[in-house]
N, C-alpha and C positions, 0 to 999 in steps of 0.2 A: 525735396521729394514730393512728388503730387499725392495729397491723403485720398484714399479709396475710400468710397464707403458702401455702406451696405443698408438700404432702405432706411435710411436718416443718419444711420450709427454709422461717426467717422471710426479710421481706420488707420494711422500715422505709426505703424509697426517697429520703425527705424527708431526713429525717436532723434536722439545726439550721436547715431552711431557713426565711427570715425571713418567707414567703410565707402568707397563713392557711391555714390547714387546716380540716379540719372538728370537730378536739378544741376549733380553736378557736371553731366557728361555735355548736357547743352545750355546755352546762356539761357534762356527761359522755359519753365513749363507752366508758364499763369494761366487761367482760364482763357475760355474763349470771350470773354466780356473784356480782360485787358489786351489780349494778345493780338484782337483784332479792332482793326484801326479803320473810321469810315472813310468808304470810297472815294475817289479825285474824280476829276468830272469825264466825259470820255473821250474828248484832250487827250488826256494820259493811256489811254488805251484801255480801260477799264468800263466794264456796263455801270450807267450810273445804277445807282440803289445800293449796289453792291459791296459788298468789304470787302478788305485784302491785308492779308497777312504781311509782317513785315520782313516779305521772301524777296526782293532785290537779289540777284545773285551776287553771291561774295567774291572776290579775286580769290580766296579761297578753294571755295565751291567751284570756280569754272578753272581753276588749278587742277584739281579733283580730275575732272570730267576731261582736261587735256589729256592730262598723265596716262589717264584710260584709254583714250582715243587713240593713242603715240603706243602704249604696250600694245593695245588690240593688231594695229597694224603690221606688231612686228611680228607677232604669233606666226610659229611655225604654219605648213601647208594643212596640216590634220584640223588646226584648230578652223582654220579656215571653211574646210570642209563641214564642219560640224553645224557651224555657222549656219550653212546653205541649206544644212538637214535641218536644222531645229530651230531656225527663227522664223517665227510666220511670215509670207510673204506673197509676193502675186506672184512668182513665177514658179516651175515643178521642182521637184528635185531632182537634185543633180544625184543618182544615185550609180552613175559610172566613175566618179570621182572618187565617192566613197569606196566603192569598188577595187576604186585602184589602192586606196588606201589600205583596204582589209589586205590583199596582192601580195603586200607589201611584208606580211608577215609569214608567208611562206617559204619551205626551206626540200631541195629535195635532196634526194636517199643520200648521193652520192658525196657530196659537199658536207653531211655532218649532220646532227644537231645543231641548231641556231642556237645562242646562248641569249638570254634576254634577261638573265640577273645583273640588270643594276643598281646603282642605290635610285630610290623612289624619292618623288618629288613629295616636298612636306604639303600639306594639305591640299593633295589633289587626288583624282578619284580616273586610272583609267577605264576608258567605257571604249567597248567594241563598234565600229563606225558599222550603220547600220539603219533600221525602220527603229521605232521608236515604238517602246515597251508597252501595251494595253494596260489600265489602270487594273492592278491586283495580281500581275505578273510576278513571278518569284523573283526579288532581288539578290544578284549573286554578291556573296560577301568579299568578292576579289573580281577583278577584273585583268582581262588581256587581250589585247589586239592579235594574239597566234591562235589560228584556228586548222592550219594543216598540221601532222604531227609524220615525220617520219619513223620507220623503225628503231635509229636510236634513240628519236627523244620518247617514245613507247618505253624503251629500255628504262630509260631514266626514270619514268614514271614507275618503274616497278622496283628501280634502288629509292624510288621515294626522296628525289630530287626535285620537286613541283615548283620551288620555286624559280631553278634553275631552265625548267623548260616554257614555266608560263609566267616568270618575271618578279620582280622583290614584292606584287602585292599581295601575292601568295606566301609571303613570312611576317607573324605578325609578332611582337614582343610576349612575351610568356606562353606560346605556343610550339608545345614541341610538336613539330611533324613526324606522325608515325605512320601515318596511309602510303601504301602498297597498292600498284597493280599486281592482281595477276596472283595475289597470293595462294603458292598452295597449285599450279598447276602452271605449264607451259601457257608464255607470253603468244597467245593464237594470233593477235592483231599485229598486221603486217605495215599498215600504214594509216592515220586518218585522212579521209581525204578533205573532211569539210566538219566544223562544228558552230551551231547553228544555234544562238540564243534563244531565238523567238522563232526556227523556224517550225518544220511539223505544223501541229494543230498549233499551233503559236507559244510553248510551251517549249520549243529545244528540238534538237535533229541533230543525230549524226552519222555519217557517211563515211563507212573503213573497208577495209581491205584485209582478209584473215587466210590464214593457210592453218589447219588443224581442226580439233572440233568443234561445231557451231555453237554449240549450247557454253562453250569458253568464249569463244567471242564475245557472243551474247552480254553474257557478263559484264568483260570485259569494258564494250562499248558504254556500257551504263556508266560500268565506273570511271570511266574517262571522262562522262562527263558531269557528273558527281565532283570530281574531281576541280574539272574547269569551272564549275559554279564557287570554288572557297569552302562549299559547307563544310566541310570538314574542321574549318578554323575557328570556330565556337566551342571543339572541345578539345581541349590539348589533349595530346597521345592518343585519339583517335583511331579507330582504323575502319575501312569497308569489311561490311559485310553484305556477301552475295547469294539470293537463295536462290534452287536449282531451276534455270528455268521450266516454262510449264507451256506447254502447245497449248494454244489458244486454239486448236481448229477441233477437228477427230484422230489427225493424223499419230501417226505411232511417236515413240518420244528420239527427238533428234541424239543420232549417235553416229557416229565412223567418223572419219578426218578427209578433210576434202575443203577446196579453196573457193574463193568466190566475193562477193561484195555483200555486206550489209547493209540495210538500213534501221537505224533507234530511234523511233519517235516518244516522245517525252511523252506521259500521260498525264503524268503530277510529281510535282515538284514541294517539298515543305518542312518546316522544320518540327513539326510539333507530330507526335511526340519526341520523336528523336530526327534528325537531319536526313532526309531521304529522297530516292529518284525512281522513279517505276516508268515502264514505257511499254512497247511491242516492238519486237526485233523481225525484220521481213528478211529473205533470203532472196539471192538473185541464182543459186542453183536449184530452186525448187523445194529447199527444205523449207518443212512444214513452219511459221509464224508462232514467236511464243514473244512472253511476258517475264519481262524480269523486274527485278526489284533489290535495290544497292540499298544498304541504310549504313549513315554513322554512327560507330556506338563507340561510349566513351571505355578510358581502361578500368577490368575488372576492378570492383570494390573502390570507386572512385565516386564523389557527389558530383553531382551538374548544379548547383543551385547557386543563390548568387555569392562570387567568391572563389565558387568552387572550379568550373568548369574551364573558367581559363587561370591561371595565378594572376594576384596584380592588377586582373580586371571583374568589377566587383559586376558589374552587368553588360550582355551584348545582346548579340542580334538574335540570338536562340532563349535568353529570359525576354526578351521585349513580346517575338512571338507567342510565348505561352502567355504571358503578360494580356496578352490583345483577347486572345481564343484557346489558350490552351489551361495547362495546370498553374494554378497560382502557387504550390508550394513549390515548384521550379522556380519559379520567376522572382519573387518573393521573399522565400524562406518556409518553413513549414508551419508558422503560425498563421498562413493566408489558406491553410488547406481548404477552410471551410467555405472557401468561394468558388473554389476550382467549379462548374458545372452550374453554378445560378447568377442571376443576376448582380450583378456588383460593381465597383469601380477597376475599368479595363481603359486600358490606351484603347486607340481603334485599329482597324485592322486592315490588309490590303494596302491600297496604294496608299492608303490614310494615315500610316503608320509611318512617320515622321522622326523618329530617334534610334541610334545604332546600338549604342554606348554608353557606359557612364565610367569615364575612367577614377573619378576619385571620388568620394565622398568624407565630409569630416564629424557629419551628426552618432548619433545612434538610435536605434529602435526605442520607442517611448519618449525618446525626447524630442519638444514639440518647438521650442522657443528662439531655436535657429539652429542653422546648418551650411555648409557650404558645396556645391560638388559643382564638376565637370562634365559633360555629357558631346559625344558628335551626332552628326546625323552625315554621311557620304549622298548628295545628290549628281547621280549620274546623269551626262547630257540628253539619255536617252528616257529620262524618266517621260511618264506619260502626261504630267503637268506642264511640261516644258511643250509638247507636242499642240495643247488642248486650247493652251491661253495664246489673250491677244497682246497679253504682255513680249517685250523685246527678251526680258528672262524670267527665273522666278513669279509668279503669279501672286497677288498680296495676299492671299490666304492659307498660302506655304509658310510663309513667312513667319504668320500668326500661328500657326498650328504646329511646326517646326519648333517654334519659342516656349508656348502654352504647354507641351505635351515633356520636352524637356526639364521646365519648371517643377510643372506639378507631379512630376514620378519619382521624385526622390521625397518629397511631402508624404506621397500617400505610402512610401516602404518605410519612413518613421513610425505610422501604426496608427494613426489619428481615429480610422476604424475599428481598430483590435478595441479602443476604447467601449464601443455600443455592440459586445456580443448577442448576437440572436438578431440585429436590426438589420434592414434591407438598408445600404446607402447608397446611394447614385451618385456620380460625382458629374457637375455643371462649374461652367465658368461662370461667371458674375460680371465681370468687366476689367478694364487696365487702361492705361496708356503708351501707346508706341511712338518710337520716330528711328527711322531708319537717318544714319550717322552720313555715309555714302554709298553711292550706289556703284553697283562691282557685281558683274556677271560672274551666276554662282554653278554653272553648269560645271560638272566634274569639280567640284570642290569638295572639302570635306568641310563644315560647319562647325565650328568648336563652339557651344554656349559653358557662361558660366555665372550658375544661379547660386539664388541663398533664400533660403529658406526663414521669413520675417518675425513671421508669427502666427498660432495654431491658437482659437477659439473654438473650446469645447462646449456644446449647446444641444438642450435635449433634444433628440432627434434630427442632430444635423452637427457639421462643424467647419468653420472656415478659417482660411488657411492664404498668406498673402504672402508675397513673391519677391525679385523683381530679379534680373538677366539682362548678360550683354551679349551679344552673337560676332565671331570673328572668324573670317579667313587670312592666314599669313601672317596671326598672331594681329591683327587690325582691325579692331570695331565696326560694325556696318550696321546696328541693330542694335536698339536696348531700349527697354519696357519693362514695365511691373502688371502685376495680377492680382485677382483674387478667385480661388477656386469655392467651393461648398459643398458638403458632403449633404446630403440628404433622403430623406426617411419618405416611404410613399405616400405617407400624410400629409407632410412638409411642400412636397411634389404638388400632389395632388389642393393645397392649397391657394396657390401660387395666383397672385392679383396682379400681376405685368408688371409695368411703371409708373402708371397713376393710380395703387394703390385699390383699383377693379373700378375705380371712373369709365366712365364714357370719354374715349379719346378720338375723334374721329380726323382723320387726314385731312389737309388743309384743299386736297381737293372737293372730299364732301362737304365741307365748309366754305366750299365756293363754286356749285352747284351751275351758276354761267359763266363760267370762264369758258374762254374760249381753245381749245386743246385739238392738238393735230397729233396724227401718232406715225410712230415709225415700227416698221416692220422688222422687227430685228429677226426673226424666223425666216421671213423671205428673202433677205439677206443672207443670213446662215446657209441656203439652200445653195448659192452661188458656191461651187466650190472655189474661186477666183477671186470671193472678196475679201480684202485685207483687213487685217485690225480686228478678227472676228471671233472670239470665242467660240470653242465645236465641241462636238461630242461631249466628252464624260462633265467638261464646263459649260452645258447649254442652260442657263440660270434662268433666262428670262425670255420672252416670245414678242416682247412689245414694249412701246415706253412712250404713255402719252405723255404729250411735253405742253404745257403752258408758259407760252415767252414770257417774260416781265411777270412771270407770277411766282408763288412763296413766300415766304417770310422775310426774305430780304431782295424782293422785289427784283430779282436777277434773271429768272427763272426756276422751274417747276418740272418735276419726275416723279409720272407715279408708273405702276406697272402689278399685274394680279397674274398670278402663275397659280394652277393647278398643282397640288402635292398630288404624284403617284404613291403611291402605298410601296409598289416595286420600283422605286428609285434607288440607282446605284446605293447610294452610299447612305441606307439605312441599316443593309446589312456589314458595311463598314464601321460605323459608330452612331452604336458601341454594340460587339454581341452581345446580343440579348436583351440589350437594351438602346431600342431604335429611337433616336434623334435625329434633324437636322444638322448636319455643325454649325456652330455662331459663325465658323468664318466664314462658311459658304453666303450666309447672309448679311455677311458684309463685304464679300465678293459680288455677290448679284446687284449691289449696289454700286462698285464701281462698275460692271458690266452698261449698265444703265447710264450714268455720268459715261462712259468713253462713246458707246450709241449718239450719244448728243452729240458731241465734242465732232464726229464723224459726220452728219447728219449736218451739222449748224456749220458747215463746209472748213472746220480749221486744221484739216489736211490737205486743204485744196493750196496748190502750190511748192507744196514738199516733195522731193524729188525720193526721201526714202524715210516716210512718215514711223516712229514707233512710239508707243505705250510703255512707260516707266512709274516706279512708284519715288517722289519728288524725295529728295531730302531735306532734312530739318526742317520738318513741317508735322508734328508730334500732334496725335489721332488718338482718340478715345472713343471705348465703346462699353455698354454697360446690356449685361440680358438678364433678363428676371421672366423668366418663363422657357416654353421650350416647344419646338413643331416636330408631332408626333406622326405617324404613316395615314393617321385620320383627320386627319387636322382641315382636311380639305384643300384650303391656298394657302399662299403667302402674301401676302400684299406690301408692296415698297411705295417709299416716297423717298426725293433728295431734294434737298431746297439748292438754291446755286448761291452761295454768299460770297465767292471771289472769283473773278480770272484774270489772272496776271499775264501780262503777254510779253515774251522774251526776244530776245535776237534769234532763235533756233523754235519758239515753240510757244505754246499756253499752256500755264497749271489751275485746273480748276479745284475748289474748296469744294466741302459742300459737308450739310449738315441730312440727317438721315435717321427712319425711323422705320419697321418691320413689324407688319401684324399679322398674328393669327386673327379667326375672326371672331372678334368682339374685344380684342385682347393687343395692348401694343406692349412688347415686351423686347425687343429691338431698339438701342437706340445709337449712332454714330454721330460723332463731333468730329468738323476738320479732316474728316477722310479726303485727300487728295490726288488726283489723278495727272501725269502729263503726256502732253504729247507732244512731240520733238521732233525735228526732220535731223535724223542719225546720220553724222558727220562721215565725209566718206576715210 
C-alpha cells in the first residue's frame, strides 16, 4: 500500500492487514523515481529527455479494449443512439433518431396499457433519450423511456401500480409502494400526451388531456409527474400530497367540469425538506392559470433519518441531499443537529453531488479505527458531465469525486466531529493515489464503490482520517485508490503554508524568464461550435496554454496557463454550502484540459479518422493539496511539465507531472497524471 502522509508525518494506516489493498490490486505502486525509466532515443518513437513509464500495452490490456470494442458493436439500436447524443463529436445530433426512439414507448387508448414490468438489468441505469441535463438539474431517482400515458395506464397509476406502467426501476428492495393518483377524487386525466424531463423552463413539462374539474387535473398532472421522477422512492409507504390549487392571475378560483388540454411546467423540483414538485398549470379552454404543489410525505409517526426511511437501507438519495444543503439531523442522525444551518462538513451539491446510497455499513458512531461500507452512485447518460467534456466518457474528475465523496461520508457519520463540540470543522482532502484498473463506459451504469475506513487522527483543532476504495460495474473493478481527508478548525484554515512549507515556489516558467513560449488559444477554439476534443460550458477550466517545446523539468515540454477566479463561478455555490471552494478535482482536471490542448495543437490527431480522449489504464496518479482557492483568491495558475509520451499502434499517452497556485502560494500538486488519445476503433 502506498503510505500517505501529511506535511512530513507518514501515514501507513493498514499496517499487516490481511484485507487487499491496492499494492495488491496492481503489480506496482513505487514512486515515481523507480517506476519511471529514462527515455530510448526517438528511434523508438519517444521525445528524447523524456521518460516513460513501463506502459507497453499488455496482450492483456489490448484483450480488455477488444472485448469492449466487440460488446460496443453489438449493443442494441438505443445504445447506439445515445452514442450519437453524448459523445463529443464534429457532426450534429442526430435528434430524429432519438425521437424515434422516445416513439417507441408510446401506447394508445385502444390496444391497452403497455406493460414494461421487467426484470431490470443489474447495474444499469435507464435514461430517457433526449437533450442532456444542465449542471444542477434534479436527478430523478428512477428512470423510464414511457412518456405517453393512456387512460388505463392513468388507472394503474391510481391502483398504485407504478412500477407496472413505468418499468421495475420504479421497485426498489425495502420500499413499499403506497403513492396514489388521484386520491380522494375522480381520476380527471384522460390521457398524457407527452412527459418531458427537461422540458418547460428546463425543469419538466407535461402535456394531458382531462374531462372534469381543472383544479383535479391540475393536481393530477403534478402528481404524474412526481411520480415519473421516483421521488417518492426514498421514503417507503409514502404517499402524494396535493395542495388546492391557487390562480396565479386575479381571475375567480377554477370550478365546473368541463374538458380540454393542459399544460404543467415544472417550476422546482427537490428533495429537501421533504420530496417535492411545484409548477403552473396553463388551460387551453381559457381557465384562469394556477399553481400547484405535490409533496412526498412519509407514513404518519414514522423517522426519515438514516435507517429509517427506507428499511435495509441505511442512506439514500433524500439523506445525501440534506447531507449537501439541508438538515443534518436527517441525513446523519440527530447528534449532527447542530450543524444543520452553519458552516460545517457537507458533500457538495447540484450536479457535484456524486453518491446515491450507502447500502451497508459495518463501523459504529464513535468508533474511529475502521470500518467497512458499500455505497453507489447511478450515472445517467444524460448527465451534464458527459455532455461538457472532451473525454469519450466519464471526465477524470468524476471519477475523483465520485470515489473521494463515497470514501469520506461514511468517516464523517462515525463522529470524528462530534469529538470537538463548539468547533467550526471544514472538511478538505489532502491527497491519494489513483489508477483506473480498465477502462469501460460508464454512461447508465450504476457504480458500486467499496470503501474502508483506515484510520481517524484526533488533533486539536483538526482530524484526519485515511481511506482507500475500489469502484466496479458488473461486479468488476475499474477504479481503486486510497485518500486522506482533514477536518479543520478556522485557525488551522486560516494557517495554511501550501507545499513548501510558505517558501517562495515560483513556476519553472518564471524561473526561465527567456524561454521561448507560443500560446494556444483554447477560448478561440471553444468559440467554434465545430471543434472536437473540446471542453464547453460548465467545464470551461482554462482560456489559454502557453507551451514551451523542449522546456520543463524533464525537457519534453512545458504548460503553463493563468485563469481569472470569478467570485460567481458555478461551482462555488456547489462545494460546499456555505463554504465556497474550488474542488481539487477540478484543478486537476484543468490540468488535463491543458495537456489534451497540446496533444491537439502538436497535430497528434492529425490522421485519425475518429480521434477520442480517454483516462489510460494502469498508469496510477497521485495528488496532494495543502491549501485551498477561495471566490477571492483572484487566479489560478497551472503548469504540467511533459515527462513521457508513449506512442501506440491506435494513439499516444502522455505523463505529466503538475502543480497549482494561488498567488504566492503552490498548494496543488499532480504526479503521473495521464492523458490518451486514440483514434476509436470502428
Amino acid at each position: 500500500m502506498t503510505v500517505l502522509d501529511f506535511d512530513g508525518i507518514a501515514f501507513d494506516p493498514v499496517g499487516a492487514s490481511p484485507a487487499r489493498t491496492l499494492a495488491q490490486a496492481e503489480p506496482s505502486t513505487t514512486s515515481t523515481a523507480q517506476a519511471v525509466q529514462p527515455a530510448p532515443t526517438t528511434a523508438d518513437g519517444l521525445y528524447s529527455g523524456a521518460a516513460v513509464t513501463d506502459s507497453v500495452p499488455s496482450p492483456i490490456a489490448e484483450l480488455r479494449i477488444g472485448v469492449v470494442t466487440a460488446h460496443r458493436a453489438a449493443l442494441a439500436a438505443q445504445v447506439a443512439v445515445q452514442r450519437a447524443v453524448w459523445t463529443r463529436s464534429t457532426g450534429p445530433i442526430e435528434r430524429a433518431a432519438v425521437a424515434a426512439v422516445a416513439d417507441r414507448t408510446t401506447v394508445g387508448a385502444a390496444a391497452g396499457p403497455e406493460i414494461v414490468d421487467q426484470a431490470p438489468a443489474r447495474n444499469s441505469v435507464a435514461t430517457t433519450a433526449g437533450i442532456a441535463a444542465r449542471e444542477g438539474a434534479f436527478k430523478p431517482l428512477a428512470r423510464t423511456g414511457r412518456t405517453h400515458l393512456d387512460r388505463a395506464a392513468l388507472a394503474l397509476l391510481a391502483e398504485g401500480a407504478v412500477a407496472t406502467v413505468f418499468g421495475p426501476a420504479y421497485r426498489r428492495d425495502g420500499v413499499e409502494v403506497a403513492v396514489r393518483l388521484a386520491v380522494g377524487e375522480p381520476l380527471a386525466l384522460t390521457e398524457i400526451e407527452s412527459i418531458e424531463l427537461y422540458g418547460g423552463n428546463g425543469d419538466g413539462r407535461v402535456v394531458a388531456r382531462y374531462e372534469g374539474a381543472p383544479g383535479a387535473a391540475a393536481r393530477q398532472a403534478a402528481e404524474v409527474f412526481a411520480l415519473f421522477t421516483g421521488m417518492h422512492l426514498c421514503l417507503s409507504g409514502s404517499t402524494l400530497t396535493a395542495a388546492s390549487p391557487v390562480v396565479t392571475g386575479s381571475a375567480a378560483a377554477v370550478t365546473g367540469a368541463t374538458k380540454g388540454t393542459l399544460e404543467f411546467v415544472v417550476t422546482g423540483l427537490d428533495l429537501v425538506p421533504r420530496p417535492h414538485v411545484t409548477g403552473t398549470v396553463s388551460f387551453s379552454g381559457g381557465e384562469p392559470s394556477v399553481a400547484v404543489e405535490v409533496t412526498v410525505t412519509e407514513p404518519a409517526g414514522t423517522g426519515v433519518g438514516p435507517g429509517e426511511a427506507v428499511p435495509d437501507l441505511l442512506l439514500n438519495e433524500f439523506h445525501m441531499t440534506h447531507l449537501a444543503r439541508g438538515d443534518q439531523a436527517i441525513a446523519m442522525g440527530p447528534e449532527f443537529a447542530d450543524y444543520t444551518g452553519v458552516r460545517a462538513t457537507r458533500l457538495p451539491t447540484g450536479g457535484l453531488l456524486l453518491v446515491d446510497r450507502v447500502r451497508d455499513f459495518d463501523g459504529a458512531r464513535g468508533t474511529f479505527d475502521s470500518a467497512s461500507y458499500t455505497t453507489e452512485y447511478d450515472s445517467p447518460a444524460d448527465s451534464w458531465y458527459y455532455a461538457d467534456t472532451a473525454n469519450e466518457s466519464m471526465p477524470h474528475f468524476v471519477y475523483m469525486e465520485t470515489s473521494l465523496q463515497a470514501a469520506l461520508l461514511m468517516g464523517y457519520y462515525a463522529g470524528p466531529t462530534l469529538t470537538q463540540p463548539g468547533t467550526t470543522l471544514s472538511l478538505r482532502n489532502l491527497g491519494g493515489t489513483a489508477t483506473v484498473l480498465r477502462q469501460v463506459d460508464l454512461r447508465d451504469r450504476t457504480i458500486e464503490q467499496s470503501s474502508r475506513m483506515l484510520s481517524t487522527t484526533i488533533l486539536p483543532g483538526s482530524s484526519l482520517q485515511t481511506f482507500d476504495y475500489t469502484l466496479r460495474v458488473d461486479g468488476e473493478p475499474f477504479y481503486a485508490g486510497e485518500t486522506m481527508f482533514g477536518y479543520f478548525s478556522d485557525e488551522a484554515l486560516a494557517n495554511q503554508t501550501g507545499l513548501d512549507a510558505g517558501r517562495p515556489a515560483p513556476s519553472w516558467l518564471a524561473e526561465n524568464p527567456r524561454a521561448q513560449v507560443r500560446t494556444i488559444d483554447v477560448a478561440a477554439r471553444r468559440a467554434d461550435p465545430n471543434a472536437p476534443l473540446c471542453s464547453r460550458d460548465t467545464l470551461t477550466l482554462i482560456d489559454r496554454v502557453d507551451v514551451v517545446d523542449g522546456g520543463g523539468e524533464h525537457g519534453a515540454g512545458y504548460l503553463h496557463s493563468l485563469r481569472a477566479i470569478d467570485p460567481d463561478d458555478w461551482f462555488f455555490t456547489r462545494h460546499f454550502h456555505l463554504d465556497p471552494v474550488i474542488p481539487g478535482s477540478l484543478g486537476v482536471e484543468s490540468v488535463i484540459h491543458a495537456v489534451q490542448e497540446w496533444l491537439i495543437d502538436a497535430g497528434h490527431a492529425t490522421g485519425m479518422t475518429d480521434p477520442v480522449f480517454r483516462i489510460p489504464a494502469d498508469i496510477p496518479f497521485s495528488w496532494r493539496y495543502r491549501g485551498q482557492f477561495l471566490p477571492t483568491d483572484g487566479t489560478v495558475e497551472l503548469e504540467a511539465h511533459i515527462k513521457a509520451l508513449h506512442r501506440g499502434p491506435h494513439g499516444v499517452t502522455a505523463v505529466v507531472d503538475g502543480s497549482l497556485w494561488k498567488p504566492g502560494l503552490r498548494i496543488y500538486e499532480v504526479t503521473d497524471l495521464a492523458v490518451e488519445l486514440v483514434d476509436r476503433m470502428p
